[in-house]
C-alpha positions as CSV (number, residue, x, y, z in Angstrom):
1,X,82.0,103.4,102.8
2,X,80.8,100.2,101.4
3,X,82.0,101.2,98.2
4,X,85.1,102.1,98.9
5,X,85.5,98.8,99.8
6,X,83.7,96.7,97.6
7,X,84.7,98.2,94.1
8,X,87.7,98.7,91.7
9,X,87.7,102.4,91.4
10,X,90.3,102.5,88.7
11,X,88.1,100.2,86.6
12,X,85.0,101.4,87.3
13,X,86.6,104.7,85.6
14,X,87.7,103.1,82.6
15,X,84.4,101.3,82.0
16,X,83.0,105.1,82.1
17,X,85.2,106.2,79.0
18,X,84.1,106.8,75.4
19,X,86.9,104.2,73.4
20,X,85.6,100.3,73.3
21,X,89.2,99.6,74.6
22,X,88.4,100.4,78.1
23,X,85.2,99.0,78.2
24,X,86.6,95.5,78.0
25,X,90.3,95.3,78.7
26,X,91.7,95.0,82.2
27,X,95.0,96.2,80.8
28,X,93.8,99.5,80.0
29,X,92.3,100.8,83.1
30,X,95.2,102.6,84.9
31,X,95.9,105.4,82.5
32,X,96.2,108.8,83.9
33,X,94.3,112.1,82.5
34,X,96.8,114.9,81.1
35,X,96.1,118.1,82.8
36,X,95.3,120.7,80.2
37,X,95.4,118.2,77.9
38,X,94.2,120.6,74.8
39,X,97.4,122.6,75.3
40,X,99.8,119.9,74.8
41,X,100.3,117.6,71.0
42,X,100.3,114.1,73.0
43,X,97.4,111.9,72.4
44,X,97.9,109.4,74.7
45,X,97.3,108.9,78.3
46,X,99.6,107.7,80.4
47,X,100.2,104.4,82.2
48,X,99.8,105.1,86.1
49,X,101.6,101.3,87.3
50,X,103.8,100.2,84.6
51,X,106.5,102.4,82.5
52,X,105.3,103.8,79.3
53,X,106.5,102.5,76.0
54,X,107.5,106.2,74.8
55,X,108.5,108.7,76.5
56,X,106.3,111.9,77.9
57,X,107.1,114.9,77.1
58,X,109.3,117.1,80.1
59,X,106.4,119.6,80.3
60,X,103.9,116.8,80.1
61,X,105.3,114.9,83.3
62,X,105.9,118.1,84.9
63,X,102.6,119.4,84.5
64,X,101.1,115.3,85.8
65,X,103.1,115.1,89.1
66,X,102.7,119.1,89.8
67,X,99.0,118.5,89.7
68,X,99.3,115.4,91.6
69,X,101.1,116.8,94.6
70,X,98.9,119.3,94.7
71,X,96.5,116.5,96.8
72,X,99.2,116.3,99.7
73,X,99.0,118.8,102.5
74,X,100.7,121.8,103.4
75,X,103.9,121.0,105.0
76,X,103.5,124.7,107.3
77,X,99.9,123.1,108.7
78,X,101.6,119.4,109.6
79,X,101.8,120.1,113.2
80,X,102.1,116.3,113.5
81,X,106.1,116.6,112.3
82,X,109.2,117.9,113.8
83,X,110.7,118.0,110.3
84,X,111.8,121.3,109.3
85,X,109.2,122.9,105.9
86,X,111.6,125.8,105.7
87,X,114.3,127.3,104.4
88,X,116.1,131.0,103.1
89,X,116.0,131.1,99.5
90,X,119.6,131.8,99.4
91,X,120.0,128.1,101.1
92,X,117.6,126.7,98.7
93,X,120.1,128.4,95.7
94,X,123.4,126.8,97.1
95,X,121.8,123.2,97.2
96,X,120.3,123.5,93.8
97,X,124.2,124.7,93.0
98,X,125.1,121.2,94.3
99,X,122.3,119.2,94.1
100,X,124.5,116.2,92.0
101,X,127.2,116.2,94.3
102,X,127.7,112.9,96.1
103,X,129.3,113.5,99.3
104,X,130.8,109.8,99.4
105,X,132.9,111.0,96.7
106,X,135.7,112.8,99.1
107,X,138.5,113.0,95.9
108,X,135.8,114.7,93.5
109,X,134.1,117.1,96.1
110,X,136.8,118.1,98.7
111,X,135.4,121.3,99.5
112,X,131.9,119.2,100.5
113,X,133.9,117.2,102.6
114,X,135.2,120.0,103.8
115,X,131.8,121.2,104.7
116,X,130.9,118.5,106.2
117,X,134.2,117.8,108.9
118,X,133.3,121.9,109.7
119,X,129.8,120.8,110.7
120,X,131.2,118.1,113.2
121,X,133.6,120.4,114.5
122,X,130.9,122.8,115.1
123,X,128.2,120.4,116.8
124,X,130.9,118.6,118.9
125,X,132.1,122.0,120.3
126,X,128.0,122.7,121.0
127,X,127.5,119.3,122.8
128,X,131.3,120.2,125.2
129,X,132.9,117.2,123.5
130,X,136.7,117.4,125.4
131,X,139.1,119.3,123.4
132,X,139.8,117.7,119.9
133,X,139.2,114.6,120.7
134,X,135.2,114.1,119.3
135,X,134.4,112.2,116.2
136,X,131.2,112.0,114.0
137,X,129.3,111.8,110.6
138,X,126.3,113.0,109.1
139,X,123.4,110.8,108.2
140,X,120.4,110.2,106.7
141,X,118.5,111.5,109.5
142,X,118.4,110.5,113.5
143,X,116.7,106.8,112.6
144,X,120.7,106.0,110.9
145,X,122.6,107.6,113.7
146,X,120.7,105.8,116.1
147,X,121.8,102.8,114.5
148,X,125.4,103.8,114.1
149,X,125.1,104.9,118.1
150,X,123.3,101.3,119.1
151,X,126.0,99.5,117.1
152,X,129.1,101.1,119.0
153,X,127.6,100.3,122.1
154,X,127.0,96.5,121.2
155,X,130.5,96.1,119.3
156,X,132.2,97.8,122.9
157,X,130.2,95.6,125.2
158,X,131.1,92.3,123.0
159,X,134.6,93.6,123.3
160,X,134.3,93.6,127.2
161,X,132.6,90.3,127.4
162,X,135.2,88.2,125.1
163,X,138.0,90.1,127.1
164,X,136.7,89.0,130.7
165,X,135.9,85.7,129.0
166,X,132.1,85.4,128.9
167,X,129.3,84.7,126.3
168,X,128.0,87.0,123.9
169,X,125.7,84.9,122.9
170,X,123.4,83.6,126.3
171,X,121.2,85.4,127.3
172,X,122.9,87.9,124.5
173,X,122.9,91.6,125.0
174,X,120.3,94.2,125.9
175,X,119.7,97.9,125.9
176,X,117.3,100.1,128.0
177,X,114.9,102.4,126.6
178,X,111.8,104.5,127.9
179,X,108.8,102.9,127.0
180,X,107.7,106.0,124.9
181,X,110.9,105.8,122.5
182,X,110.6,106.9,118.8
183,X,110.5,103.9,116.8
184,X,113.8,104.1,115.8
185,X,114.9,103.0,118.8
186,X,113.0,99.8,118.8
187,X,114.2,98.9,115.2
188,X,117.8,98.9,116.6
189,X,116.6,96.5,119.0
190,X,115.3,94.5,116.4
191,X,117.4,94.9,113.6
192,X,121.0,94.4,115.5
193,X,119.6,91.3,117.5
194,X,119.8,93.4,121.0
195,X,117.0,92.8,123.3
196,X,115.0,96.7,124.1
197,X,113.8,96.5,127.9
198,X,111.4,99.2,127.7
199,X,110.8,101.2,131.1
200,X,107.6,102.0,131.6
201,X,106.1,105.7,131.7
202,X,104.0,106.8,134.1
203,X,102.0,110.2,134.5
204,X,104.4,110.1,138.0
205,X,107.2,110.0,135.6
206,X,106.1,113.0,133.4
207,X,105.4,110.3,130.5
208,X,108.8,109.9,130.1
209,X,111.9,107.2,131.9
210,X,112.2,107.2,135.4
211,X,115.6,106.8,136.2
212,X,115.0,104.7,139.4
213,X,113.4,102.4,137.2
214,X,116.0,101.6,134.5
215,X,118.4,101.4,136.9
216,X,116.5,98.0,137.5
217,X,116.7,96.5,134.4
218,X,120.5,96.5,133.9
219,X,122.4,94.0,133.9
220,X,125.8,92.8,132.9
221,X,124.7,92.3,129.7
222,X,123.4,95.8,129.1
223,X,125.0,97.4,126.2
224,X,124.2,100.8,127.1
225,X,121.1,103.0,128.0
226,X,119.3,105.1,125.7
227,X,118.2,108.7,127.4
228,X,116.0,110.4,125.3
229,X,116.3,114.4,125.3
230,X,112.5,115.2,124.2
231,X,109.7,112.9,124.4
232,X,107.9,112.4,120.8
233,X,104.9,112.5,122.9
234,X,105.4,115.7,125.4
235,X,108.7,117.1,124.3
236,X,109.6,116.2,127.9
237,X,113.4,115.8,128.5
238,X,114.8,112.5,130.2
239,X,117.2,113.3,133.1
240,X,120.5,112.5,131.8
241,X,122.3,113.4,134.7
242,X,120.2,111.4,137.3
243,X,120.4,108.8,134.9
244,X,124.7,108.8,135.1
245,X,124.6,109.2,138.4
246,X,122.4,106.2,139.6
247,X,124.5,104.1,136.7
248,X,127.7,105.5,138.8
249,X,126.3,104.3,142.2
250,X,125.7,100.4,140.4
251,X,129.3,100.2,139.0
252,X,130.7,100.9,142.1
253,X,128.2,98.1,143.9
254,X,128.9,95.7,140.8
255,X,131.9,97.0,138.7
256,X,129.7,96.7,135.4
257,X,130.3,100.5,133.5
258,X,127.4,101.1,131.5
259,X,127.5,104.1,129.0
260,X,124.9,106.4,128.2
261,X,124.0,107.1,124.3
262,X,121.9,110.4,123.8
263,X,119.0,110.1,121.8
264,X,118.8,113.7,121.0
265,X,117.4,113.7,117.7
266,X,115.1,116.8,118.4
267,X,116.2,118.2,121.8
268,X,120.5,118.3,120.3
269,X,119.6,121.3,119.0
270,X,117.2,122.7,121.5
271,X,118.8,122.1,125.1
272,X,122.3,124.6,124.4
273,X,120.3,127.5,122.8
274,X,117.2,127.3,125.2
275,X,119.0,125.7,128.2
276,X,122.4,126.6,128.9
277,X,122.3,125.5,132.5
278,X,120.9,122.2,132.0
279,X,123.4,119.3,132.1
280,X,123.1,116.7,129.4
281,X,125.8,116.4,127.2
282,X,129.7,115.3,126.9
283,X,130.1,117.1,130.0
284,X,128.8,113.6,131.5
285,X,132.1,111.2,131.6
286,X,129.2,108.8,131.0
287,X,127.8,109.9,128.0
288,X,129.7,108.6,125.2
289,X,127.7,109.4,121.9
290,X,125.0,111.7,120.7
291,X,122.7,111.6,117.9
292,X,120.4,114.8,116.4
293,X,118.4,115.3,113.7
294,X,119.7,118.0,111.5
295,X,116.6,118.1,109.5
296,X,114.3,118.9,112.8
297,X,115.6,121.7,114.9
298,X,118.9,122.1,113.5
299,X,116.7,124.1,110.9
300,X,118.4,122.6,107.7
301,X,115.9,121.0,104.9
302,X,115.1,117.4,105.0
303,X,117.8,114.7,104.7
304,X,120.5,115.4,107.4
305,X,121.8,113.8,110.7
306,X,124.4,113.6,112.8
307,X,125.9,111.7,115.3
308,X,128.9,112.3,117.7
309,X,131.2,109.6,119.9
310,X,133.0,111.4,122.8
311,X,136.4,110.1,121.2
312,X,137.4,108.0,118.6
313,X,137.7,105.1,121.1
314,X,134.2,104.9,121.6
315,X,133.9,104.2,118.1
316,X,135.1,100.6,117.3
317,X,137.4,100.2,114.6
318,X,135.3,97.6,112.8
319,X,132.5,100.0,112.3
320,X,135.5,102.6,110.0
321,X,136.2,101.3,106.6
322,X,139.4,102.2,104.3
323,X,138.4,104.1,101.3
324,X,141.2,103.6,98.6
325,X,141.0,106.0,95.6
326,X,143.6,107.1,93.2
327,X,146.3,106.7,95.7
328,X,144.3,108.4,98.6
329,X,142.8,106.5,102.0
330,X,139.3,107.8,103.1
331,X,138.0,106.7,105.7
332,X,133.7,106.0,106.0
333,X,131.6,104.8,109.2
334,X,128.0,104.8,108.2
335,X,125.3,102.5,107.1
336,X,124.3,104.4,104.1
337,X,127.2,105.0,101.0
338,X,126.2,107.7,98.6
339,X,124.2,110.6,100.5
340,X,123.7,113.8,98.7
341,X,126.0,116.4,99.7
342,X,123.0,119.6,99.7
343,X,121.4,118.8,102.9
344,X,125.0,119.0,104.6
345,X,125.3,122.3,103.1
346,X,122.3,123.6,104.1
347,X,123.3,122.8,107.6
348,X,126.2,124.8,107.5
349,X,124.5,128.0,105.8
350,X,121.7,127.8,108.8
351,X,125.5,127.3,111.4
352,X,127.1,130.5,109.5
353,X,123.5,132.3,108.9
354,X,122.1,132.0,112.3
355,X,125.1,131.6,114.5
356,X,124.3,130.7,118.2
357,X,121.8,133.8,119.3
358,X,120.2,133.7,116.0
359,X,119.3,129.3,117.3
360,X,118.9,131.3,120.6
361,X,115.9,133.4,119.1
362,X,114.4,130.5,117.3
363,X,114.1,128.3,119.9
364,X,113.0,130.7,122.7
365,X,110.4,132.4,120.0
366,X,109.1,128.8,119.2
367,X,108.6,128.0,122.9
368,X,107.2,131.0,123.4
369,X,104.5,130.5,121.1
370,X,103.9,126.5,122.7
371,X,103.5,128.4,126.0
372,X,100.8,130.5,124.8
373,X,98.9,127.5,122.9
374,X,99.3,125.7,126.0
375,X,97.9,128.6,128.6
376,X,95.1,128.8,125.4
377,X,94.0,125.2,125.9
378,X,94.2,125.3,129.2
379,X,92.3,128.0,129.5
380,X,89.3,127.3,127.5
381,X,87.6,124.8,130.1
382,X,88.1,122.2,127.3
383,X,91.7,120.7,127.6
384,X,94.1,119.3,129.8
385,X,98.1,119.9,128.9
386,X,100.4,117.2,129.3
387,X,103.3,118.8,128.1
388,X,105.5,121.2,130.3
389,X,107.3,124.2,128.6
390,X,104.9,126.4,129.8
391,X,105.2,125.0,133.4
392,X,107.4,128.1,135.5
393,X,110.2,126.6,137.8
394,X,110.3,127.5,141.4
395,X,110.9,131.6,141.7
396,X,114.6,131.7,142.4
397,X,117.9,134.2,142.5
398,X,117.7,133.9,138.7
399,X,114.7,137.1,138.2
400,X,111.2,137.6,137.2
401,X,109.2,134.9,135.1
402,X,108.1,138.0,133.6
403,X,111.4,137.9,131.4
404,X,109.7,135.1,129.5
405,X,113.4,133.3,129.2
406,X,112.5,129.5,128.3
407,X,114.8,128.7,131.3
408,X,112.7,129.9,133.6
409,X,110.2,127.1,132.7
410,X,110.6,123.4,132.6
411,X,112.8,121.6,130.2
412,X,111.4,120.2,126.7
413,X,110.8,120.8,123.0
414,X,108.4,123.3,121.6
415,X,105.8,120.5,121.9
416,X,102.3,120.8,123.1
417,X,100.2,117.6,124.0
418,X,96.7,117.5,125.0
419,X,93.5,115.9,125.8
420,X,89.9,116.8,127.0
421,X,89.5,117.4,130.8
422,X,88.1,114.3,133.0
423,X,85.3,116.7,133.7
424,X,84.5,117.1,130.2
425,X,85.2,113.4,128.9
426,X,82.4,113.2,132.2
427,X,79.9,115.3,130.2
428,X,80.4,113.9,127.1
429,X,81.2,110.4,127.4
430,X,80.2,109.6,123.8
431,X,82.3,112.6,122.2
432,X,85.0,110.5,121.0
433,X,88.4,112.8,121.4
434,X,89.9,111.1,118.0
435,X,86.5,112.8,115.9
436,X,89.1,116.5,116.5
437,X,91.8,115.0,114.8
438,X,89.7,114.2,111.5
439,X,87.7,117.5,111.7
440,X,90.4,119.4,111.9
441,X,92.0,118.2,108.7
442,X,88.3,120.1,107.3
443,X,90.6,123.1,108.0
444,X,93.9,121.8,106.8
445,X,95.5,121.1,109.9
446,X,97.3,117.7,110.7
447,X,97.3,117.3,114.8
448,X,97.6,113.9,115.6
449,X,96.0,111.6,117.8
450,X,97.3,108.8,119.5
451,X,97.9,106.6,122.8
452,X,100.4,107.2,124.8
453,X,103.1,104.4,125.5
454,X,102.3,101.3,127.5
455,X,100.9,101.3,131.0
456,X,99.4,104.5,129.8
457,X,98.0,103.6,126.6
458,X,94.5,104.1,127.9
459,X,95.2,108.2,127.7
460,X,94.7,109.3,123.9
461,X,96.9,112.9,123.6
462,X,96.4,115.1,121.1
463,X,100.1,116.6,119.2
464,X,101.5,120.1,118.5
465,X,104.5,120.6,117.3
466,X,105.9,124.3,116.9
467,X,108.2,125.0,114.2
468,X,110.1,127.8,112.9
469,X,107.8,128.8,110.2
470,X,104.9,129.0,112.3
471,X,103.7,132.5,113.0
472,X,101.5,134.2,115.4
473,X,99.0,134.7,113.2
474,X,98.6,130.4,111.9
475,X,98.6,129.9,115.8
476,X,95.5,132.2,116.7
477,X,93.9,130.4,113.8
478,X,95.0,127.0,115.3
479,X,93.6,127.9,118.7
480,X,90.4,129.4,116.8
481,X,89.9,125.9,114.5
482,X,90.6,124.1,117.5
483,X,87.8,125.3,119.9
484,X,85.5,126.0,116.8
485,X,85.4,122.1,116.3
486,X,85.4,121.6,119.9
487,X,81.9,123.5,120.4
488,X,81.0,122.2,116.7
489,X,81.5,118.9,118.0
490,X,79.6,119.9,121.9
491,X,76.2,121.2,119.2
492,X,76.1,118.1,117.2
493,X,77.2,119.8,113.9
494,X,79.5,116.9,113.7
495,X,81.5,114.7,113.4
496,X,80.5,113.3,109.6
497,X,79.3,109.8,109.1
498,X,82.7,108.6,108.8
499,X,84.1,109.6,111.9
500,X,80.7,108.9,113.5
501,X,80.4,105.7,112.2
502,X,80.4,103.2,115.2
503,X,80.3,105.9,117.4
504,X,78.9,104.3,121.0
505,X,80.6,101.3,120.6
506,X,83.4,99.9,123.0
507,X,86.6,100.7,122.0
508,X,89.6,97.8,121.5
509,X,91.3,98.0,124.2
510,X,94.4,96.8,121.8
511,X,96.1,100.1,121.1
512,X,98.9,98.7,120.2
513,X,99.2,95.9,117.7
514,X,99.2,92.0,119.0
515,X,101.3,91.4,115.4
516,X,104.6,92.2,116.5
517,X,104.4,90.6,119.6
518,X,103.6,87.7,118.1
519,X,105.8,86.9,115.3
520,X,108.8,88.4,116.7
521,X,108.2,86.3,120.1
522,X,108.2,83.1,118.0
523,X,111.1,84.2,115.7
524,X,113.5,86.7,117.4
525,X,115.0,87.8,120.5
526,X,115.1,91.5,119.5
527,X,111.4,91.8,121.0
528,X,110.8,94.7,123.1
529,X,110.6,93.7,126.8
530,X,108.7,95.9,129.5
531,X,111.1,95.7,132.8
């Protein structure tokens, strides 16, 4: 430990080489090794910080960042991400086809345009938009639409305010949020100068927004109310419908309409394959955009969002800009220009491949499998579940639970969150639940662990997410690894010196960070607020 902190590494390697040169210059101490160097005819080494005076040769560079990347992890083992690792290699073959297409560039690519206006049409008839009248993009990723979504909602409710004749400015506007929202939700907040009243979670509210309680911290000034559908933390879905129908009770007390965006940057493409019954869409009046992550479980590789307004009216026309090319209007309403057109194609092949019952087998086989890993856990002795996907609903007119339908269980992503039982946190009060996390990595598995959101921060979950390309067989192993460093852990075989390191003594209870608090208090007034 001491000297990872202590001493230049990269130095202290250069200082070990043969040549004088690196003995005594500081300049010369950031080269980087050729792999197999014998094989190639270049003599030099290459500069690791600054650009090389002559070019490396194509198989040279290859072979250097090959290597390299060889020190991340496996993408199939990060159980910490709901990013997609996968796709058919007739997918991957289309978007090498088009991987220097710009999609910006409507006149030159037409048919990826094309592509890409099918895709809307697609998603908005998923999500029940009315009848022709939706209207969307793709983006980066959720984080962008969320942005786009935050910024209709303020540009609307500045709209209402200048019409009825009030300020924009004093107090300003806010927006409600869950206190366990993603951080993209925050950096709305705090990027577009809208004050996030976060509501707080509770183990009462599942970990996720209570309706009852944002209903309290509206106001006149609220621009909207963000309803996440799937927790980061459990998977757990917000009630969207409560929600709308508490904010339809306070406009008819007050006459203040409040919209509903849809945060549904995981849960868009799990609640109409998994849940067909459940009510959380455009068939809400009240819900007047959605945003989804194409790139999570819409399947499609890395690079791909969407987000949908009900109609073009929710959209305020100083959020489209004219496009004028060679004679032609285009039309673009994004925050990012040039986006590469291959991750919109690879939406549509997983649209045309899959169709709906082939995202209707994905989703209820990854559920399936967080059901089992959750009855696993629970059924060591060793863990708690947070999450509730494997939770059956009352037995009903709707058949047997043993059909093994995900609608016959509670609502949510193919998420499992747990923790270590009060009775064995009682037993082992020095076994510090954080010291699983690192020895799992021993095994190659990333399973994260965290606090949960305010109010609750003093409960530490552990994180798995299910994904399409996990199998049965990587999730006996998981169950294995994860009760084989359980016991490890229970006979002293561990944790290493790292993770033991200051093992006994009282933990901060700062989980979360005194830094933003501070400087945005003193500078801003896009600070998060709990109600």
């Amino acid at each position: 430990m001491a000297l990872g902190r202590h001493i230049d590494v990269d130095k202290l390697m250069g200082e070990c080489k043969d040549h004088r040169a690196y003995k005594h210059s500081h300049e010369e101490v950031d080269m980087v090794d050729i792999p197999y160097a014998s094989r190639y005819d270049h003599k030099q080494e290459v500069p690791r910080y600054r650009m090389p005076q002559d070019g490396v040769g194509a198989d040279v560079v290859y072979q250097i960042l090959h290597d390299e990347l060889m020190l991340d992890g496996n993408p199939n083992m990060n159980l910490a991400s709901f990013v997609h690792t996968w796709v058919p290699p007739q997918c991957e073959k289309l978007m090498m086809e088009n991987l220097n297409k710009n999609l910006v560039d409507q006149d030159e690519y037409p048919a990826a345009q094309d592509i890409h206006d099918r895709c809307i049409s697609m998603i908005s008839h998923l999500w029940h938009s009315p009848a022709g009248s939706s209207i969307g993009t793709a983006t980066t990723g959720s984080s962008e639409a969320i942005m786009l979504g935050g910024l209709a909602l303020k540009r609307k409710w500045q709209e209402r305010m200048k019409k009825a004749g009030k300020d924009i400015h004093n107090p300003g506007p806010n927006i409600v949020m869950g206190a366990e929202a993603q951080v993209a939700l925050e950096k709305f907040a705090r990027y577009f100068e809208v004050e996030g009243r976060l509501v707080p979670v509770t183990k009462e509210s599942n970990y996720v927004m209570d309706p009852k309680e944002a209903i309290k911290c509206v106001d006149e000034n609220t621009i909207g109310i963000f309803v996440i559908l799937g927790s980061t933390y459990t998977g757990v879905f917000e009630n969207v419908q409560e929600m709308s129908d508490l904010l339809d009770e306070y406009e008819k007390k007050t006459g203040v309409s409040i919209p509903i965006h849809v945060d549904g940057a995981s849960g868009g493409f799990v609640a109409p394959f998994a849940y067909p019954d459940y009510v959380w869409d455009f068939k809400i009046p009240r819900v007047h955009s959605i945003n989804a992550s194409g790139h999570k479980y819409g399947l499609s590789t890395v690079g791909v969002g969407w987000i949908i307004w009900r109609t073009p009216d929710h959209l305020p026309k100083d959020l489209i800009f004219e496009l004028h090319y060679l004679g032609e209007t285009d039309y673009s309403f994004n925050l990012n220009f040039s986006r590469p057109a291959h991750p919109i194609l690879s939406q549509m092949f997983n649209f045309l491949n899959l169709g709906f019952e082939g995202y209707r087998r994905v989703n209820h086989n990854d559920l399936a499998k967080a059901r089992i890993l959750s009855r696993a856990l629970e059924g060591s002795g060793y863990f708690t579940i947070l999450s509730n996907v494997h939770i059956p609903k009352a037995v009903g007119e709707r058949g047997n639970w043993g059909d093994g339908d995900a609608e016959y269980y509670m609502e949510g992503l193919p998420v499992v969150s747990f923790r270590f039982t009060d009775e064995f946190r009682k037993q082992n009060p020095n076994l510090q639940q954080s010291w699983t996390q690192s020895q799992l990595r021993n095994y190659g598995w990333i399973v994260p662990n965290y606090p949960l959101p305010p109010a609750c921060e003093d409960v530490e979950i552990l994180r798995v997410v299910i994904r399409e390309s996990f199998s049965g067989d990587l999730l006996r192993k998981l169950v294995e690894d994860i009760l084989a460093t359980t016991e490890s852990l229970l006979k002293d075989q561990g944790p290493s010196y790292q993770m033991s390191h200051g093992a006994g003594k009282p933990k901060s209870k700062a989980k979360h960070s005194e830094l933003d608090k501070k400087a945005i208090a003193g500078n801003h007034n896009s600070n998060a607020n709990v109600c």
